[in-house]
N, C-alpha and C positions, 0 to 999 in steps of 0.2 A: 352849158350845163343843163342837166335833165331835169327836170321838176318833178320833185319823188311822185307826183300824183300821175304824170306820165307814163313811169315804169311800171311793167309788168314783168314778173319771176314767175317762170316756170319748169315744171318738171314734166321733160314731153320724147318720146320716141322718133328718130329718123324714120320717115317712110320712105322718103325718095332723097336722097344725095345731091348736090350741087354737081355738074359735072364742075369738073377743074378748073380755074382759072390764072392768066400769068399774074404776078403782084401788079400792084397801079402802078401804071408808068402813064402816057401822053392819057387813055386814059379810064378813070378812077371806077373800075370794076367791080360788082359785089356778084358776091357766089348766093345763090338763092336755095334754102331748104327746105323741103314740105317735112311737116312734124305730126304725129299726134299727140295732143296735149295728154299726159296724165295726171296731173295735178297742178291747180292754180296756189303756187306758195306766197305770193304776193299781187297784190291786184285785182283786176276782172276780167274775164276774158270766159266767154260762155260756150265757141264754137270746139269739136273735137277737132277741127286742123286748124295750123298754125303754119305759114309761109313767114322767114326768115332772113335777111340779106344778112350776110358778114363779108369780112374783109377775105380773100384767099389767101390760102395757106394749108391748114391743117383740115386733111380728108376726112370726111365721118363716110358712115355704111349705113345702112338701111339695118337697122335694129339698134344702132348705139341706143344709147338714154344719155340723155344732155339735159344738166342744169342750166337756163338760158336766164341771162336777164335781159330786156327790151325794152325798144322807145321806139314811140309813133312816129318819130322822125329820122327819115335816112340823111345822113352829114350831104353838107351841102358839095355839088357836083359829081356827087358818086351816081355810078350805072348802075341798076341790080340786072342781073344777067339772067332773065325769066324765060321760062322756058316751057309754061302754060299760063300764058295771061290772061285767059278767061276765070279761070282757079285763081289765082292770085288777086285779083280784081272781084272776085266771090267774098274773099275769107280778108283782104287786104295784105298789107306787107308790115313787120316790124323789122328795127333794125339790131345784129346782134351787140349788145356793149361788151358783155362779160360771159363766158361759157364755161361748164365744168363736164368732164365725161363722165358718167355717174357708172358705167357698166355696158354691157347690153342683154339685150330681151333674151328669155329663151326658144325664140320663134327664129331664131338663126341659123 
């Protein structure tokens, strides 16, 4: 369980997509997203990007807008599948709990 003091909710934009990944099989994969943050709805979080692991599945694009909820912790034996670890390693990693597609930008 998360400790509500952990979580952070945000309202943030795709910049760059996860490329695709298969589901976890031997093994436990995470799709990683760069965001720009638009708004902190819960928590703290001060930097304008935001790096994401979730589970794969469901595609986003570069403009969606995504309600995110997060935690400083990625489940234990999961990969995040990064693919600028200098960036990532800059801004850190959250992991994704809960997500909603709110829309996209109009810079689409």
């Amino acid at each position: 369980m998360i400790d509500e003091a952990d979580r952070l909710v945000v309202e943030a934009e795709v910049v760059r997509p996860a490329d695709m990944i298969p589901p976890a099989g031997v093994v436990h994969a995470l799709q990683v997203d760069e965001y720009a943050v638009l708004r902190v709805v819960d928590g703290r979080y001060d930097d304008p990007v935001l790096y994401a692991a979730r589970e794969a599945g469901t595609p986003f694009t570069a403009g969606d807008l995504i309600w995110l909820a997060l935690s400083p912790t990625l489940p234990g034996g999961a990969t995040p599948f990064v693919t600028d670890p200098a960036e990532v390693n800059r801004f850190g990693l959250f992991y994704v709990l809960e997500f909603e597609r709110l829309g996209s930008s109009a810079r689409r």
